[in-house]
ZAMARGU-4260 file (C-alpha; in steps of 0.2 Angstrom, whole numbers, plus 5000, padded with zeros to 4 digits):
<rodrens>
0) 4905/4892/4968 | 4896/4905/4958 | 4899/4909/4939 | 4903/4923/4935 | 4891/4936/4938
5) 4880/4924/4947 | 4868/4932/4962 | 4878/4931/4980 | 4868/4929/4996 | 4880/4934/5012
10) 4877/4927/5028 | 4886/4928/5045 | 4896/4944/5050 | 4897/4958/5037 | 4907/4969/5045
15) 4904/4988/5038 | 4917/4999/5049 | 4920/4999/5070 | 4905/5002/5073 | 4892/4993/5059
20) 4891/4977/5056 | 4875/4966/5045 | 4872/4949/5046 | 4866/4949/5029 | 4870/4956/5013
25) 4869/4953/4994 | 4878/4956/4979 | 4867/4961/4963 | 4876/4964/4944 | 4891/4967/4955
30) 4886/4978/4967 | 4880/4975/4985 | 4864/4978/4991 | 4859/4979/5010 | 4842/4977/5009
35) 4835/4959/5005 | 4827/4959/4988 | 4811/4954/4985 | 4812/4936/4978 | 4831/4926/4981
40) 4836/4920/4961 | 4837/4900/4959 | 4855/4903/4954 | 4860/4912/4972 | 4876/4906/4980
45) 4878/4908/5000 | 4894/4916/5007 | 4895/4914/5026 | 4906/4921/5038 | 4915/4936/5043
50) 4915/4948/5028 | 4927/4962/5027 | 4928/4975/5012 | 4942/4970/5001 | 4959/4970/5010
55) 4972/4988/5002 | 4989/4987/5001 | 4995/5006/5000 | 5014/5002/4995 | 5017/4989/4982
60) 5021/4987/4966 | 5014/4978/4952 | 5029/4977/4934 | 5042/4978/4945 | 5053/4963/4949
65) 5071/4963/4957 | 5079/4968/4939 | 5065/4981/4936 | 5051/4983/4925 | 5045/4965/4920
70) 5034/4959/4907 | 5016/4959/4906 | 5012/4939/4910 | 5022/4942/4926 | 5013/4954/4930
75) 4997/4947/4929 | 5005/4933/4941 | 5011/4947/4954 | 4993/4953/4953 | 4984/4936/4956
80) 4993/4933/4970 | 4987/4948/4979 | 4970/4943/4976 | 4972/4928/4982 | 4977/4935/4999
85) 4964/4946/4998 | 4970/4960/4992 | 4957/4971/4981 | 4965/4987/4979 | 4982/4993/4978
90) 4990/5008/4978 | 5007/5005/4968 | 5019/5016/4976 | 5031/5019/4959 | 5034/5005/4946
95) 5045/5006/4929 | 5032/5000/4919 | 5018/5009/4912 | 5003/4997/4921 | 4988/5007/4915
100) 4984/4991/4908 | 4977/4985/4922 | 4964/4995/4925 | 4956/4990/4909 | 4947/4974/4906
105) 4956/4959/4894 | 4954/4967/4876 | 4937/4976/4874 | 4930/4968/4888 | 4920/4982/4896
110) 4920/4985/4917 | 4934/4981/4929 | 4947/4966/4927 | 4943/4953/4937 | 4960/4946/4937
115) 4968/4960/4946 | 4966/4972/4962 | 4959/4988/4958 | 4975/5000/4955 | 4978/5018/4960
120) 4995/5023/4954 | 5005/5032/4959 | 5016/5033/4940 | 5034/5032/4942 | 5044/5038/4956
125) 5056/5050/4955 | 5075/5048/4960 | 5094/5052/4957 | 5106/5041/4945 | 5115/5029/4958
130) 5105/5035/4973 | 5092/5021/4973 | 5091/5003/4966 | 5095/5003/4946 | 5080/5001/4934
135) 5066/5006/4949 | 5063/5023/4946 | 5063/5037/4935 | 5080/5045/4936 | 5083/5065/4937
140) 5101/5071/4932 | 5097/5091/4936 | 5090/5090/4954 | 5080/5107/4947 | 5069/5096/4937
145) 5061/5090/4951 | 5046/5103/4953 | 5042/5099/4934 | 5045/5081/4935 | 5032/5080/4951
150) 5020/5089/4942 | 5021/5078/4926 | 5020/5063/4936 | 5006/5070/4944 | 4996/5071/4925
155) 5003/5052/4921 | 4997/5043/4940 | 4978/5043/4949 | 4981/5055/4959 | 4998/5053/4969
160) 5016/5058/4967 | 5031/5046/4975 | 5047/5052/4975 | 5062/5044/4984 | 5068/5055/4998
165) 5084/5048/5004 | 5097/5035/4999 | 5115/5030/5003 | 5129/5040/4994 | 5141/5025/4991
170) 5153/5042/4984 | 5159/5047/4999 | 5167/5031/5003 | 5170/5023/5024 | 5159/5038/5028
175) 5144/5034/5017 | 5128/5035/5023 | 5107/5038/5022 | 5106/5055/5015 | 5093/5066/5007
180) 5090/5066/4990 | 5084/5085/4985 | 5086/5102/4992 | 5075/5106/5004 | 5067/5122/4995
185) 5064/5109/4977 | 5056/5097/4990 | 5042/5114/4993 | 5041/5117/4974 | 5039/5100/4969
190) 5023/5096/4983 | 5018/5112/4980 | 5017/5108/4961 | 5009/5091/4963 | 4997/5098/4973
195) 4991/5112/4961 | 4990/5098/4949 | 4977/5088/4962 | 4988/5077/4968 | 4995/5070/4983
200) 5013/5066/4987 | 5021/5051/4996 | 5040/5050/4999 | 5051/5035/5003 | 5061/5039/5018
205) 5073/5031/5030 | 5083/5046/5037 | 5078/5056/5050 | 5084/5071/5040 | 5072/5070/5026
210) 5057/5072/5036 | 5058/5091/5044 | 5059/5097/5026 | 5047/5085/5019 | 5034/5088/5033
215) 5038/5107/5032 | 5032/5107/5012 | 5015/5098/5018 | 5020/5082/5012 | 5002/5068/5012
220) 5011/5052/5018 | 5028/5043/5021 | 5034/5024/5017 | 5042/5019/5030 | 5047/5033/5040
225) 5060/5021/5052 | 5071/5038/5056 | 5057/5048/5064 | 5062/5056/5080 | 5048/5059/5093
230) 5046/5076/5088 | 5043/5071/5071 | 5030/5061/5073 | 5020/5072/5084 | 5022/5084/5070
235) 5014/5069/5058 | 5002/5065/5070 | 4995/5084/5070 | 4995/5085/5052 | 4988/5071/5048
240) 5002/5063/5038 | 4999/5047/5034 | 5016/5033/5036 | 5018/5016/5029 | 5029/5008/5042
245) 5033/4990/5028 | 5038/4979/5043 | 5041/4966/5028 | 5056/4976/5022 | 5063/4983/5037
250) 5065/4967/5043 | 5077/4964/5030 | 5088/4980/5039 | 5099/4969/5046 | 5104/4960/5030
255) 5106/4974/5020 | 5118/4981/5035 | 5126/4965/5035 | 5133/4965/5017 | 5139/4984/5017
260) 5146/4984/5035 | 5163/4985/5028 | 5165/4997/5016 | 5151/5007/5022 | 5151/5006/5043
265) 5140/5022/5047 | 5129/5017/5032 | 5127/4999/5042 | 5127/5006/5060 | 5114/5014/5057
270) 5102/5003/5046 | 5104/4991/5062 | 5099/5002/5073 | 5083/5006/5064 | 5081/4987/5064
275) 5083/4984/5082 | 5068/4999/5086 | 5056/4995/5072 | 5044/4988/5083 | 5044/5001/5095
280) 5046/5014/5080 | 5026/5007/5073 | 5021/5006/5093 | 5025/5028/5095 | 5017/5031/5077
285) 4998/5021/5085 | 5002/5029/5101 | 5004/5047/5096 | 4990/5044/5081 | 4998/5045/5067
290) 4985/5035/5053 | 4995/5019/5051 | 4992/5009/5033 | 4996/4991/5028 | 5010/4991/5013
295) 5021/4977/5008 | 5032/4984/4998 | 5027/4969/4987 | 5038/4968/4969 | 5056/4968/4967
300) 5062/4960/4983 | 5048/4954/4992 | 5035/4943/4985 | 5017/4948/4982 | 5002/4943/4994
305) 5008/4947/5009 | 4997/4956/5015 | 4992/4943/5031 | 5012/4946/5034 | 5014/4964/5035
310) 4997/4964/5047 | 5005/4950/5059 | 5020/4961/5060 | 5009/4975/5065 | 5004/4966/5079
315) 5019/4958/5084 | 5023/4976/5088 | 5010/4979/5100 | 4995/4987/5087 | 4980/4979/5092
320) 4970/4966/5080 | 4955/4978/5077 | 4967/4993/5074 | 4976/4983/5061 | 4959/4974/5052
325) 4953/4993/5051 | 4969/5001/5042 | 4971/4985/5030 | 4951/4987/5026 | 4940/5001/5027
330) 4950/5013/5033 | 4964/5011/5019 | 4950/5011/5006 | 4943/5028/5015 | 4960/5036/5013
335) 4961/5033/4996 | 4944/5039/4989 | 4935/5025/4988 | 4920/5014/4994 | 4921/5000/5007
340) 4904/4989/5013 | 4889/5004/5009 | 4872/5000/4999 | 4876/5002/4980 | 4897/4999/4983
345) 4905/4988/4972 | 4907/4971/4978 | 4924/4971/4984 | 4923/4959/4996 | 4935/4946/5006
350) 4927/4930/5018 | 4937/4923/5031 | 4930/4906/5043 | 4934/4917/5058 | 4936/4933/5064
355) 4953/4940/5062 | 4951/4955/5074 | 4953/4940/5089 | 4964/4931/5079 | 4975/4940/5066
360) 4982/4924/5060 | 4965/4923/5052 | 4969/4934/5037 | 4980/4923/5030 | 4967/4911/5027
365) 4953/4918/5018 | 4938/4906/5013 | 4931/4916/4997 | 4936/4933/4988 | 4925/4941/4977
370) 4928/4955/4966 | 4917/4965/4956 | 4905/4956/4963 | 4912/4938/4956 | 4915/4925/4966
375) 4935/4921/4962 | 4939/4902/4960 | 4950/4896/4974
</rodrens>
């Protein structure tokens, strides 16, 4: 076990991408080096075995628990538990809290925190008073304030917007049921202002009806995506529109029908029926090439550090091994502007005994996590 800071020797599979792999490598000051340095320090600590660039979870949230924004020590907690799994960068897809924190070190500590993933926020997301889960979101009264609200969001996050597309409308009684959230024409204005401001946008969507309008306005990437038609993900697939299918939450579809089934039958119908597909939904988004990504949906009602869960999901719907590794590593970390295994990256790195692209029960039980080039107690 290394101090921190101490020099690191890698040794076994180091694998870059699909297509490069190393059998050695070594982390410097933090940073990794794939050439072999002149003289090996007496302080050097070997790493052996397969060696991925740190595991990305694209839709989480770090401050948010199942009441809303929490304090600061449970965050820190929700955040050590995704490093523990391996999780080294996150993109938090919306939380109440203002979490810029984590992306400075403890105090006045200078360079990254080694107690937390890197984070790319995504600010607050955006919603309508009693069309989402109280206490989640940033809540817009006027509909209209959406382009405005997009584009300040886009100056708040790092680089992404989320809004929420679609929700149940509990108003309308026995006939309630998923519908969109904002006029198709504010959905344009808003992506279009969030994009001026050099931003991307992600929207949550269950309904089938949110997507034409979202996909129409040139929308970057969709959580969940579990009302897609055929034609709709062809349109995704040519466009090169991201999803984050979150196997973790729909699988709690059912359950959520279940409970409003009675006052709310369309609303439930329907969430089973998304339920009973979800497998074959994730199977026609890999077949048709839509870029698939690892998301949790960690924070509020799922717990964090599943990431091993959400990729054992995936293939439980019939993606193979190596297509999951890649979109949970270096892929995910390509999509979102930064570096994976390359000479000079930092060292982001997760060790596992085996290698999960046989086995994806393997990423559940990584043997050692470094970040920022520190080997993390286990």
């Amino acid at each position: 076990m290394s101090s921190s800071g101490d020099p690191i020797a890698l040794v076994g599979t180091i694998v870059a991408d699909s297509e490069r792999e190393h059998r050695r490598a070594w982390v410097r000051e933090g940073r990794l080096t794939l050439t072999e340095p002149g003289s090996s320090p007496t302080a050097e600590v070997t790493v052996s075995g397969w060696v991925l660039p740190g595991l990305v979870d694209l839709h989480c949230h770090l401050g948010l628990g199942p009441d809303g924004g929490v304090d600061e020590a449970t965050t820190l907690a929700q955040a050590a538990t995704d490093l523990a799994a391996g999780t080294l960068l996150v993109r938090d897809a919306g939380s109440p809290i203002d979490n810029r924190w984590l992306q400075r070190g403890p105090g006045s500590a200078p360079g990254p925190r080694l107690d937390a993933p890197e984070l790319v926020r995504a600010g607050h997301h955006l919603a309508r008073p009693k069309r989402y889960l109280r206490y989640y979101a940033s809540e817009l009264d006027d509909v209209a304030d959406l382009p405005a609200a997009m584009a300040e969001q886009a100056a708040f996050g790092d680089g992404w917007v989320k809004i929420v597309g679609d929700w149940i409308d509990r108003a309308r009684g026995a006939d309630s049921d998923l519908e969109p959230l904002w006029p198709a024409d504010l959905i344009a204005a808003g992506i279009a202002a969030a994009h001026d401001a050099g931003a991307r946008v992600t929207v949550h969507t269950f309904a089938t009806e949110t997507i034409d309008p979202v996909l129409d306005a040139g929308v970057d990437c969709l959580e969940h995506g579990t009302g897609m038609t055929g034609a709709q993900i062809e349109r995704a697939a040519a466009a090169g529109v991201a999803v984050v299918p979150t196997l973790l939450q729909i699988d709690r579809f059912e359950a959520i029908a279940a409970q409003g089934a009675a006052k709310y039958p369309r609303y439930a119908a329907r969430m089973r029926a998304m339920y009973a597909r979800r497998y074959a939904q994730v199977r026609d988004l890999h077949d048709a090439g839509v870029r698939l990504f690892l998301g949790t949906d960690a924070g509020g009602t799922i717990a964090h550090g599943r990431i091993a869960d959400e990729a054992a999901e995936l293939v439980r719907a019939g993606l193979p091994a190596t297509d999951v590794v890649a979109a949970a590593s270096w892929l995910a970390r390509d999509y979102l502007g930064r570096p994976g295994i390359a000479e000079g990256a930092p060292a982001d790195l997760v060790v596992y005994p085996a290698d999960p692209r046989e086995d994806i029960a393997v990423l559940a039980h990584p043997s050692a996590v470094i970040r920022a080039g520190h080997l993390l107690p286990r």
